[in-house]
Kinemage of the C-alpha trace (Angstrom):
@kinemage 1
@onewidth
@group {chain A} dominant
@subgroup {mainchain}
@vectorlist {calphas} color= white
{ca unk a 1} P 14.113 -9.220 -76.959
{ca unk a 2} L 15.681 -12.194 -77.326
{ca unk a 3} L 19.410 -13.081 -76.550
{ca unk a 4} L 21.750 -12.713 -78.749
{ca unk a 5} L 25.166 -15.057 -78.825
{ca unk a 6} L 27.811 -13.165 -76.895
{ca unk a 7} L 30.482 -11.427 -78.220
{ca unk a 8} L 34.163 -10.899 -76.706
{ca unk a 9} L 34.521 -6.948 -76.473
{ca unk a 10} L 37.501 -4.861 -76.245
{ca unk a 11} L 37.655 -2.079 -74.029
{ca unk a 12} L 39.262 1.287 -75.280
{ca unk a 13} L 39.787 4.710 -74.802
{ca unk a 14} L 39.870 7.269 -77.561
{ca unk a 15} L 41.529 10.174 -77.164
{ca unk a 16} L 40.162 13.829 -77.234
{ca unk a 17} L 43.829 15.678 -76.396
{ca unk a 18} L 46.631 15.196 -73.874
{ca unk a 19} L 44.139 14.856 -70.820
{ca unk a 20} L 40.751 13.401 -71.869
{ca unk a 21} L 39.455 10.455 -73.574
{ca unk a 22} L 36.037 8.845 -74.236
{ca unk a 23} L 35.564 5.054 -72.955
{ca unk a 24} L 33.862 2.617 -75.506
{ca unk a 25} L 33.916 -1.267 -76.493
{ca unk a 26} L 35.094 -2.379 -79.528
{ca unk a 27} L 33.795 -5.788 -81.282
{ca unk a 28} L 35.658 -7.154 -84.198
{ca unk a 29} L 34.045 -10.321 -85.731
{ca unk a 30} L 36.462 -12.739 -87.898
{ca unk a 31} L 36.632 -11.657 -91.289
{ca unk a 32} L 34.698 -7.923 -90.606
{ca unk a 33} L 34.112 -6.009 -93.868
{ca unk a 34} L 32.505 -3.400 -92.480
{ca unk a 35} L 32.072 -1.036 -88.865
{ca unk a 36} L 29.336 0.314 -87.126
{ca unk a 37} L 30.082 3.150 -84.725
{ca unk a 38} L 27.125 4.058 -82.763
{ca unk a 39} L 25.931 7.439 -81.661
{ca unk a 40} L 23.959 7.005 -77.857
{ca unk a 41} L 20.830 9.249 -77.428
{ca unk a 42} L 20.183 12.008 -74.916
{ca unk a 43} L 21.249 10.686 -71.171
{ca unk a 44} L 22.361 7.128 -72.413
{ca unk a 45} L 25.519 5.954 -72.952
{ca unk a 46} L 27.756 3.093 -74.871
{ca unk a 47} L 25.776 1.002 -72.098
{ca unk a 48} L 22.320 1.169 -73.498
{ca unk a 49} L 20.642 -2.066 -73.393
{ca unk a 50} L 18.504 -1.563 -77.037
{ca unk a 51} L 22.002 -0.305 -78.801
{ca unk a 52} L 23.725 -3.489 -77.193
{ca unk a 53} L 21.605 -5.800 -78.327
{ca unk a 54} L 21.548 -4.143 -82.155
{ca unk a 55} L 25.373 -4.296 -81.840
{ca unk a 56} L 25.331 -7.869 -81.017
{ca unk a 57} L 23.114 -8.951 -83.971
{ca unk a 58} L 25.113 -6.909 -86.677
{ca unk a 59} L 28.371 -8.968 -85.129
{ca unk a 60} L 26.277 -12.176 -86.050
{ca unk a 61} L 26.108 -10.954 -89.199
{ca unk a 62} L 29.631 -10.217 -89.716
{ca unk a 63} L 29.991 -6.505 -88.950
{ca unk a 64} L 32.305 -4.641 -86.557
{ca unk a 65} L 30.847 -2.413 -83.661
{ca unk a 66} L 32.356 0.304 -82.047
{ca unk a 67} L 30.225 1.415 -78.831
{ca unk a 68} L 31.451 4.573 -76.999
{ca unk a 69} L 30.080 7.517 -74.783
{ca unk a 70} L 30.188 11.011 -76.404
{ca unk a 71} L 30.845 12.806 -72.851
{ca unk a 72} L 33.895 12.430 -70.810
{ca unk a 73} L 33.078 11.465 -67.309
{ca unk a 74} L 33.031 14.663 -66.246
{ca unk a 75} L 31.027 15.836 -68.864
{ca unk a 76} L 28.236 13.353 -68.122
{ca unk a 77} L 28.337 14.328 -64.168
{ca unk a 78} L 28.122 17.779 -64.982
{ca unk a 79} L 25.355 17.400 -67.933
{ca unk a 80} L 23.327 14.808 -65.109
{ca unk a 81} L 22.379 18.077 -63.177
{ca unk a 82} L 22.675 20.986 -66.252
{ca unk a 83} L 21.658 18.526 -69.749
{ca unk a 84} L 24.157 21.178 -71.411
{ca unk a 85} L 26.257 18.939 -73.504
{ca unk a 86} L 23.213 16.459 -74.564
{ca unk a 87} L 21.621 18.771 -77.159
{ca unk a 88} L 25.122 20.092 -78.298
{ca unk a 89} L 24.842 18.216 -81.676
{ca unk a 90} L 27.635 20.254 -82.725
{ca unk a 91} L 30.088 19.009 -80.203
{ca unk a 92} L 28.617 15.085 -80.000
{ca unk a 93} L 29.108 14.778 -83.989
{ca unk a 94} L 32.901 16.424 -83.136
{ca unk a 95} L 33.289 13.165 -81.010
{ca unk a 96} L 32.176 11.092 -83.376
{ca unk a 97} L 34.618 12.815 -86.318
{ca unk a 98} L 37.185 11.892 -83.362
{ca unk a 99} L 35.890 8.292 -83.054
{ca unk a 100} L 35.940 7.716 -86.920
{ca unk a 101} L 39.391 9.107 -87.262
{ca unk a 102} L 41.007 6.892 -84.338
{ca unk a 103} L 39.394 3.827 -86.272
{ca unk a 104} L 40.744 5.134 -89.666
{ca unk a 105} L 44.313 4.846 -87.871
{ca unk a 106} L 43.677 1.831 -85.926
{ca unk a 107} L 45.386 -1.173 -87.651
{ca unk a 108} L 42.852 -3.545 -86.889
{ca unk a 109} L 39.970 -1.166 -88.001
{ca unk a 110} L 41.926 0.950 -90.729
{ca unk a 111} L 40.620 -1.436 -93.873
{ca unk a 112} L 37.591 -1.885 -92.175
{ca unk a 113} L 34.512 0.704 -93.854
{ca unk a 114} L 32.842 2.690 -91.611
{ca unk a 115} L 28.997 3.487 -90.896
{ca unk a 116} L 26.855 5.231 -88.154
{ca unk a 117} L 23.763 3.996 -86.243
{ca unk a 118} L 21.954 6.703 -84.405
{ca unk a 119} L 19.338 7.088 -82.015
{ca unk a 120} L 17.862 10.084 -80.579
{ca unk a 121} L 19.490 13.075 -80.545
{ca unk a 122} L 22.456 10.680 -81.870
{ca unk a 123} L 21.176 10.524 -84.973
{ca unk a 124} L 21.710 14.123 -85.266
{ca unk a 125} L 25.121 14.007 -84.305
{ca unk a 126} L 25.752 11.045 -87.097
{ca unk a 127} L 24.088 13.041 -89.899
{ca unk a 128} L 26.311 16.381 -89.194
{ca unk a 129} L 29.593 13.818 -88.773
{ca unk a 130} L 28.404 12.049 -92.037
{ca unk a 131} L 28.072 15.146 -93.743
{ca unk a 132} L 32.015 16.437 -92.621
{ca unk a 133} L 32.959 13.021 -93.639
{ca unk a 134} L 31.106 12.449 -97.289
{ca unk a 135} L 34.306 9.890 -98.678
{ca unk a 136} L 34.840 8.124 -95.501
{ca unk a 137} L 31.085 6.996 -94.544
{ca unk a 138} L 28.903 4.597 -96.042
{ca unk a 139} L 26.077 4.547 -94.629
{ca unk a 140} L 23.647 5.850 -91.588
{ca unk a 141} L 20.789 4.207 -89.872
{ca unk a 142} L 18.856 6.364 -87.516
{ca unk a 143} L 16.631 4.524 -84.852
{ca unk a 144} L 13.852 6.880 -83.349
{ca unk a 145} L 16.364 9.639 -83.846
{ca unk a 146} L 15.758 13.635 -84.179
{ca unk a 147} L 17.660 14.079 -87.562
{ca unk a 148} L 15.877 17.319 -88.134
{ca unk a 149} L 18.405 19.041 -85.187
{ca unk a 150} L 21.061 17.943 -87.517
{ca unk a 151} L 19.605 21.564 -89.814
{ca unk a 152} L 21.513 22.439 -92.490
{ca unk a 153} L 23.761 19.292 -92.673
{ca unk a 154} L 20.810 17.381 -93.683
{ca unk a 155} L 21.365 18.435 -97.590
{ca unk a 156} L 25.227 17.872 -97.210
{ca unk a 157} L 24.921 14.112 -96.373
{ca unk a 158} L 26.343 11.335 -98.914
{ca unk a 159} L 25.887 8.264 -96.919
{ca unk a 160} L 22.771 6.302 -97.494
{ca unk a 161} L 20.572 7.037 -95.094
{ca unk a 162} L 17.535 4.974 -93.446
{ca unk a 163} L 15.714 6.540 -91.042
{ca unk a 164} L 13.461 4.030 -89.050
{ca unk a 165} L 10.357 4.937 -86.376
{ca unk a 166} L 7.853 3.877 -84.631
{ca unk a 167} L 4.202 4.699 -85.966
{ca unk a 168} L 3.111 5.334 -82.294
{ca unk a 169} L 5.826 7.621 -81.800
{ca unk a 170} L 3.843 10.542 -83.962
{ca unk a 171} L 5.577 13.447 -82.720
{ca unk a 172} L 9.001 12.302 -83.713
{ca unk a 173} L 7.317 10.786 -86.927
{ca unk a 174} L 6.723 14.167 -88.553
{ca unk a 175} L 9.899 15.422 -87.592
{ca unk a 176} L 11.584 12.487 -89.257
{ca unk a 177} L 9.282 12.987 -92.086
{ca unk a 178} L 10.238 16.545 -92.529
{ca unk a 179} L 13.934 15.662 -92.103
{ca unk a 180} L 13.462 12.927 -94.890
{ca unk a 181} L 12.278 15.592 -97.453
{ca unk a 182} L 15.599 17.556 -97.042
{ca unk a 183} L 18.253 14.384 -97.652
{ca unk a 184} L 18.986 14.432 -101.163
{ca unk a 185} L 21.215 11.290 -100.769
{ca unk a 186} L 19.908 8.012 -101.100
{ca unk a 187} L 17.308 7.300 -98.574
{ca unk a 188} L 14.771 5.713 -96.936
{ca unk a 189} L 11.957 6.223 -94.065
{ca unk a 190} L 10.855 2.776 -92.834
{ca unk a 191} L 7.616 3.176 -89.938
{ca unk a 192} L 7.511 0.056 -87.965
{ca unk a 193} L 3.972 -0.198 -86.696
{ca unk a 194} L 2.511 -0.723 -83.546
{ca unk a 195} L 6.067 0.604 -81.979
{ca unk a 196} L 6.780 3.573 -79.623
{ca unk a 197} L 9.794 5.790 -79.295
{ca unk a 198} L 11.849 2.992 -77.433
{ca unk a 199} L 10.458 0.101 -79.595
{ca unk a 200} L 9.925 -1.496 -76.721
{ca unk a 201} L 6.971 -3.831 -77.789
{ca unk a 202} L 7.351 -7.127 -78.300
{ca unk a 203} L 9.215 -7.989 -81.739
{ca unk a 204} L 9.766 -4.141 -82.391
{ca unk a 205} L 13.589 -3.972 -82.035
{ca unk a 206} L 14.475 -7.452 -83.258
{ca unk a 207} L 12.822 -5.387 -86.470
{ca unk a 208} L 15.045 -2.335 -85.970
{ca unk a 209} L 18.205 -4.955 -85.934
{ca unk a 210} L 16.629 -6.686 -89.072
{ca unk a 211} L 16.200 -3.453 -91.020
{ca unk a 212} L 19.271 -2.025 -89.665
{ca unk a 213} L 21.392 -5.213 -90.625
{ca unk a 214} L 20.275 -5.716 -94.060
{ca unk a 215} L 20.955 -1.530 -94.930
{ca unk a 216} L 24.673 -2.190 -94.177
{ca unk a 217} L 24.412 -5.161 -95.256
{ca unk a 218} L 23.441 -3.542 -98.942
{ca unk a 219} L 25.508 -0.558 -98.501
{ca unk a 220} L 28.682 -2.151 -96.690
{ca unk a 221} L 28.986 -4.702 -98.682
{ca unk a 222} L 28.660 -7.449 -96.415
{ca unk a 223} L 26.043 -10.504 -97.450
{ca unk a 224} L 23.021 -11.131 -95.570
{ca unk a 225} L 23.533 -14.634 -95.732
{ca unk a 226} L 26.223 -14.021 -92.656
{ca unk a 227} L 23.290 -13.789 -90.390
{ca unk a 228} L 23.216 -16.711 -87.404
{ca unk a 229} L 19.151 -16.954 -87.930
């Protein structure tokens, strides 16, 4: 993929209760009309490389990204050895309620509209938070994400929804093609061929950032003429 301008992040911590708080990066553009909080996959964390770099491009194009791990550190240790808390869709949408809410009070993200990005078992988690909060979000991209172990949520979602995958990643295809049959929001299944689960092959991401972009861009308000390229 190729490299993206750099953007000064802020480091945060958002808190869960009186003793435990979840670490993530905040990145506020000049003149932001819009955030992106994004939901890691199974084992990852607010470090993945792929949701960096799709972070990075939707600051070029004017949008504010929240990164942040949905385990506490201890959580993560202890899910390393068990994977417990990594298919708990239940609990990881719960953290991003939590994340949402902390922005909603934040001055400097409080005007600031608010949208998911997903991957994985993320996605999931993004569809059952969308669904608890149907005024607050916007919009929800899913990137090679399992939104059919979001269940009965799926119906209960507002946001406009795009759910993008790679046509060599068949398994998860039909999954996300069953899942797409139960939205009733607005919605849209984009298959990005030649691509794998990871979108790892040449061009494939910078097309996940492209179609990503442009769905906030239409649902958040913000032009698309704010993009650097």
């Amino acid at each position: 993929m190729p490299a993206s301008q750099p953007f000064q992040t802020e480091s945060i911590l958002i808190p869960l209760d009186s003793e435990a708080a979840l670490q993530g990066d905040l990145g506020i553009p000049p003149g932001a009309r819009g955030m992106v909080i994004f939901a890691h996959g199974s084992g990852s964390s607010r470090h993945s490389p792929r949701n960096r770099y799709i972070a990075q491009e939707l600051q070029q194009a004017g949008l504010a990204t929240l990164l942040f791990d949905l385990l506490t550190a201890e959580e993560e240790q202890l899910d390393n050895y068990t994977r417990q808390y990594r298919f708990d869709i239940g609990l990881l949408a719960e953290r991003l309620v939590a994340s949402s809410d902390w922005l909603a009070l934040n001055p400097l993200t409080r005007p600031l509209e608010q949208a998911y990005f997903g991957a994985s078992t993320g996605a999931a988690a993004a569809l059952v938070a969308a669904a608890q909060l149907p005024t607050r979000l916007r919009a929800v991209v899913s990137r090679g994400g399992r939104p059919d172990l979001a269940g009965d949520a799926l119906e209960k979602v507002r946001a406009p929804t795009l759910l993008i995958v790679g046509g060599w990643d068949e398994g998860v295809l039909e999954l996300n093609q069953q899942a797409f049959e139960r939205l009733t929001c607005t919605k849209k299944l984009v298959v990005v061929p030649g691509a794998t689960h990871l979108f790892e092959e040449p061009g494939k991401l910078e097309e996940v950032a492209r179609l990503a972009r442009d769905w906030f861009a239409q649902h958040l308000g913000v032009a698309k003429g704010a993009d650097h390229a």
